[in-house]
C-alpha angles and dihedrals in degrees: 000000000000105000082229097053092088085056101039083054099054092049081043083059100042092048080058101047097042092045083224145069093223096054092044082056085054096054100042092045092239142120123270094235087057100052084045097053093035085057086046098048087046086051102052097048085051092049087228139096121240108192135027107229095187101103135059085276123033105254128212103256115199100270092051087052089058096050095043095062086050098045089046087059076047101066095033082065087049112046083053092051090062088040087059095041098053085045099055094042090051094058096264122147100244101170099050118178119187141202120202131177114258086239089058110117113259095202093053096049097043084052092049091044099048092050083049096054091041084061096035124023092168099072114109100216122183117182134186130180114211144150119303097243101067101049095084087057082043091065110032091051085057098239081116125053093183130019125197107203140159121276095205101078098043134240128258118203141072098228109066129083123192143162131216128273130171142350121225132206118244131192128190094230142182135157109275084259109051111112100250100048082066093060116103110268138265083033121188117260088251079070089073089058095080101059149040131279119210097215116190108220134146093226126019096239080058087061097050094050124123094279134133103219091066101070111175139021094249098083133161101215106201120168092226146042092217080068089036093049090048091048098048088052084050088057091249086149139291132281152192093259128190109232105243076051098068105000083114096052089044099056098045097047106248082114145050130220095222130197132222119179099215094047094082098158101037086101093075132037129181136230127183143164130260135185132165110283088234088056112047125185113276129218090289107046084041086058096045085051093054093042089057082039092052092041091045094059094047092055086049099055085044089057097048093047092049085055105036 
């Protein structure tokens, strides 16, 4: 590559965006003589010719149209690589992988991480959305630099720190006819008894942990909500489910909101985030964590003005 081209490009580019060889002299602080001869030197180690200069102001011809397209993708990648650059050399986290429980709204995260990216594209995110249980390990080994998990089951460990996030809706769910979405309602917890829980872990002793939100022993242990989703709608049995989870079953019928006495907080479940104490989040992962945050909030008031 000529060690000019980069330069030759950019003046190509201005002489574009100005419509004429004087302006792009204006903008790039230069003579005209020097943009003119920059553009003729570009176009003779192409073999084509970019602009017609046959009329009053120097026109795109075909082949300029072509390159200019390609240039412009040039400087995209550069402009990112000095983003990155200056990123890296003023302390951010460039390279960010992410764990995020497997609960966690879809929706919610793809809305904060494309605000994220529009500010800064040079952020090199890597997300992976797994069971609750392994993001801790995620984290503390290091593959992770944030994980998002679940505040209702607790966390073990001294060398984490972590903030809130978001609230979720939950619903205790099952098909209309499903037996227990004939019992009388609110129906006492003994009613759960009676019937079997689909229970969403990546392991079977993760399932039988001290948790709330695995009530009884007869319990349908699936790895994902897509196959939990599908059974509950089958009339498999019923289950505690976040609301992104089944908002769209529940408005068309195929589930039932149900209601237990004795299962006061079901209706919200938290989610925060968590890092190593000695790795705390940079400027980009601090700015993902108040855009969910952000985003959170705004589902939350929408909810509440849905229900008030």
């Amino acid at each position: 590559m000529h060690p000019n081209l980069v330069d030759q490009l950019r003046t190509f580019l201005a002489v574009a965006e100005a419509g004429t060889f004087s302006g792009a002299a204006e903008t790039l602080g230069r003579a005209v003589s020097a943009v003119s001869y920059a553009v003729g030197n570009l176009e003779e180690a192409y073999g084509v010719k970019l602009f017609d200069r046959s009329g009053y102001k120097p026109r795109l011809t075909k082949e300029g149209e072509a390159l200019l397209s390609d240039a412009e993708i040039v400087f995209r990648r550069l402009d990112r690589l000095n983003a990155r650059v200056a990123a890296m050399t003023g302390g951010e986290d460039v390279d960010l992988p992410i764990a995020v429980d497997a609960g966690f709204s879809p929706p919610l995260l793809a809305s904060a991480v494309a605000a994220l990216l529009a500010e800064s594209p040079h952020v090199n995110l890597r997300i992976r959305m797994i069971h609750e249980a392994r993001i801790l390990d995620e984290v503390l080994s290091g593959r992770a630099r944030i994980g998002i998990v679940s505040l209702e089951a607790g966390l073990s460990g001294k060398q984490v720190d972590g903030r809130d996030l978001a609230t979720h809706t939950m619903h205790t769910v099952a098909a209309p006819d499903y037996p227990l979405s004939r019992v009388k309602q609110p129906f006492p917890l003994s009613a759960l008894d009676d019937h079997r829980q689909i229970v969403v872990a990546d392991r079977e002793g993760a399932a039988h942990g001290f948790d709330y939100r695995v009530h009884t022993t007869d319990v349908l242990i699936v790895d994902n909500a897509a196959l939990k989703l599908e059974l509950l709608k089958a009339g498999a049995g019923w289950a505690f489910a976040l609301d992104h989870e089944v908002a769209g079953a529940l408005a068309e019928g195929s589930l039932l909101s149900l209601e237990c006495s004795a299962v006061q907080h079901a209706g919200l479940h938290r989610f925060g985030a968590i890092w190593r104490v000695t790795t705390p989040p940079g400027p980009a992962a601090a700015r993902l964590l108040d855009l969910l945050s952000d985003e959170a909030g705004k589902a939350e008031r929408a909810r509440g003005f849905r229900t008030g």
